[in-house]
N, C-alpha and C positions, 0 to 999 in steps of 0.2 A: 241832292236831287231837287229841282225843281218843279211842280205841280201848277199848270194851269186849267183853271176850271170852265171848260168849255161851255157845260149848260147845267144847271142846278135843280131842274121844275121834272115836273111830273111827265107822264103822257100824255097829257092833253097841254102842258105848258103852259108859263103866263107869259100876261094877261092869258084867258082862256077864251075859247070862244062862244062856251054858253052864256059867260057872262056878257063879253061884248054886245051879242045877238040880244038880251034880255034887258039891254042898257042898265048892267052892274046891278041888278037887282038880288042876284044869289051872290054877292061877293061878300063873304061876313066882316070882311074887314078892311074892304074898302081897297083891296092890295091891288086890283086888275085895274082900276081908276089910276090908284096912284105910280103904275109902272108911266103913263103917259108923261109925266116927268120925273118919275127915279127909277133911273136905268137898273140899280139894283134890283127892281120888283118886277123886271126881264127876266125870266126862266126856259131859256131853250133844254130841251131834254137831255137828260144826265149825260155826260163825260168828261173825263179827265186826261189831260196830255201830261206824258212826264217826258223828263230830260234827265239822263243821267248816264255819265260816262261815255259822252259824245256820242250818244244814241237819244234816239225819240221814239216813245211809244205810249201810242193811243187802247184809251180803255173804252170798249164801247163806239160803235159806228150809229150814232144818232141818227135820226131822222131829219134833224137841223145841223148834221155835220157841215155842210157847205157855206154854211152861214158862220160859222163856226169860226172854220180855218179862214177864209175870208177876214173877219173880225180880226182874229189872231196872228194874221200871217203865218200858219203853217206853209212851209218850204219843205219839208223832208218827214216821213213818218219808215222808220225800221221797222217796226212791229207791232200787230192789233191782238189787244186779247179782246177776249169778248163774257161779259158776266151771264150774259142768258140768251136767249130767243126770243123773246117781247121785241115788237116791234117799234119801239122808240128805241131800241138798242144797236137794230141792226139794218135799218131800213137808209143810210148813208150808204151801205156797200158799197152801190154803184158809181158812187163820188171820188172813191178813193183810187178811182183808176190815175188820175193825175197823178199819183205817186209812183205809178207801176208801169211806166215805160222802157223799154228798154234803152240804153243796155244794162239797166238796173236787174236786180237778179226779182223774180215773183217776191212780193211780201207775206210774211209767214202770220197767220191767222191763229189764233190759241183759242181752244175753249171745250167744255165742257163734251163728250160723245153728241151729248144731245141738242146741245146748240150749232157742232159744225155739221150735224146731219142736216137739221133747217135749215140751216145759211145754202147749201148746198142742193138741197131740192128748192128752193125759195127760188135761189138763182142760180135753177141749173145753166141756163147759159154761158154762165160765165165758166163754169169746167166743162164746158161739150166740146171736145175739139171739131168739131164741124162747123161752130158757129161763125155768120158771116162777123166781122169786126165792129164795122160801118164807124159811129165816134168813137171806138174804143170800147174794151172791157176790161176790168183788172187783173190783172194778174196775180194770184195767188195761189199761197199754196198751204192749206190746212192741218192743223196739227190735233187730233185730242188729246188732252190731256187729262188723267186722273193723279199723277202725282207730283209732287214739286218739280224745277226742271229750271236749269241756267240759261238767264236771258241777258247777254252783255253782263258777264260775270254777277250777276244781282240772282240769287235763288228768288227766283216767282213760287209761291204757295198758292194752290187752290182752299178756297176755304168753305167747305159746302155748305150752305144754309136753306131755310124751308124759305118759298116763295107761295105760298096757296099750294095747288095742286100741282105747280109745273116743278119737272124734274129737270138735275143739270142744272142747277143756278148755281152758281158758286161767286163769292167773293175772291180779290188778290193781295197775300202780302210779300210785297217787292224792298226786299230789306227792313227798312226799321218804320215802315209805312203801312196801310192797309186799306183798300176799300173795296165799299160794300153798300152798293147804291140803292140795293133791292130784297128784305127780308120783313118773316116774320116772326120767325123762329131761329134761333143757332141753339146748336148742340153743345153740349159742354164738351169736347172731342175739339168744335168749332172752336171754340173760345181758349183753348190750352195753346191755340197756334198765335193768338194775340194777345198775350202779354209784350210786356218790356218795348211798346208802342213809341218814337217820337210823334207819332202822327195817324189818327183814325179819322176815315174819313166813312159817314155810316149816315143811312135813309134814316129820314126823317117826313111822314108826309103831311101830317097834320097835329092841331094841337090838342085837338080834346076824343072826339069820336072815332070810337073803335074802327079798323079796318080789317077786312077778311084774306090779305095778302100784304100788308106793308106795319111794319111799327110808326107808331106815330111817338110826340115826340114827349111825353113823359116814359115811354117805354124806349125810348131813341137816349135819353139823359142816363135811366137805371142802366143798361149795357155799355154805357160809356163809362160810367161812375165805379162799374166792377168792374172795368177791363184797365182801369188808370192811364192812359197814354200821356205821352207830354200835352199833346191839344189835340184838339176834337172838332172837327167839320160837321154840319149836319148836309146832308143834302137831299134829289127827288124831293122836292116840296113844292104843296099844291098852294094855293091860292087862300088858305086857312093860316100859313104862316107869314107872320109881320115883322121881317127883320128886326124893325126896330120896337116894338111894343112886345115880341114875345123873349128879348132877350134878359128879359127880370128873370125867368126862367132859369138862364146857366150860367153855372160856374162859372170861375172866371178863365179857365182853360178850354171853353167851348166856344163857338160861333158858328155861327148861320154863315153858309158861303154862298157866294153871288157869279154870275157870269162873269169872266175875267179876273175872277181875283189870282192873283200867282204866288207863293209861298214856296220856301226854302226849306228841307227837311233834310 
């Protein structure tokens, strides 16, 4: 399988814009300055592209997907699951019409009851058969899911974990892979499903201060360190984490992932 990391950064993304607007005065570490020359310290909002078994599927429909596939040269996406309903998640929808022309068949959307209900009233347009076309809408066709389920022979796991108050987030493990862009809590139920990992890819959003819906990343390290995988991604990370100054931090089976990085599992 190969894994390309579309966007790494938070909600608000780096550089961010409170800091631009404040000329880098809230940056603690100087990370929104220095993306101006290290592309690394570019954080479009989380997702990941996989490739496996002469299929593609996209995790997560960003808000900066366009930018994204652009960068990437995406040509072909089979399948989108989707981790939740926050709208850095799923606010690309409307982008991914390009993939869904006919005489291609609708593309099949995954995710949680409570994420294809939002996607769905969000943009009901796009399932109204009344609606006029005009540039196009996607073509899709939604699925919920609540239990495992064959995607291009790869059993997909949903893996539910706590997000603050929102219900319906779930993490994916797609063979000997997992991610989990957005928690603050997993259950131990969660955690039986991620063992015997080659690969965790798991939120990380900051380095010291408590958050009230995301682990940050001394509690991003403890869930990596008891789950063992062969290596360890962190990702969703704000503008607090310094690739390179915060990586004293981990093992040597972890790292901070950036836009663009691509990795074989």
């Amino acid at each position: 399988m190969k894994i390309t990391f579309l966007g790494t950064g938070t909600s608000h993304g780096v550089p961010s814009i409170d800091c631009v607007k404040t000329n880098y005065q809230y940056c603690p570490k100087g990370v929104c300055k220095e993306s101006l020359h290290d592309p690394k310290h570019n954080r479009t909002r989380s997702s990941i592209f996989l490739e496996y078994n002469g299929k593609k599927v996209l995790i997560d429909v960003s808000s900066d997907f366009r930018q994204q596939a652009l960068r990437e040269v995406i040509k072909e996406i089979d399948a989108v699951l989707i981790t939740h309903m926050h709208a850095d998640h799923i606010m690309g929808i409307p982008d991914i019409r390009s993939y869904t022309y006919p005489p291609s068949d609708p593309l099949p959307v995954y995710g949680s009851e409570e994420s294809i209900d939002t996607i769905m009233q969000m943009f009901h347009y796009i399932f109204d058969e009344d609606t006029f076309e005009g540039g196009g809408i996607p073509r899709l066709t939604c699925h919920r899911i609540t239990e495992p389920f064959t995607l291009f022979d790869k059993t997909v796991t949903p893996i539910p974990v706590v997000h603050g108050p929102l219900t319906g987030c779930v993490g994916y493990r797609i063979g000997s892979m997992a991610y989990i862009p957005d928690l603050k809590e997993i259950s131990e139920e969660s955690k039986s499903i991620l063992h015997n990992l080659d690969c965790l890819v798991i939120d990380c959003l900051r380095e010291t201060r408590p958050h009230i819906t995301h682990v940050i990343l001394p509690e991003s390290i403890a869930i990596a360190r008891e789950l063992k995988p062969e290596k360890c991604y962190f990702i969703h990370m704000c503008h607090d984490i310094h690739y390179k100054k915060d990586a004293v931090y981990l093992d040597p089976w972890m790292a901070f992932s950036y836009d663009g990085l691509t990795i074989e599992v």
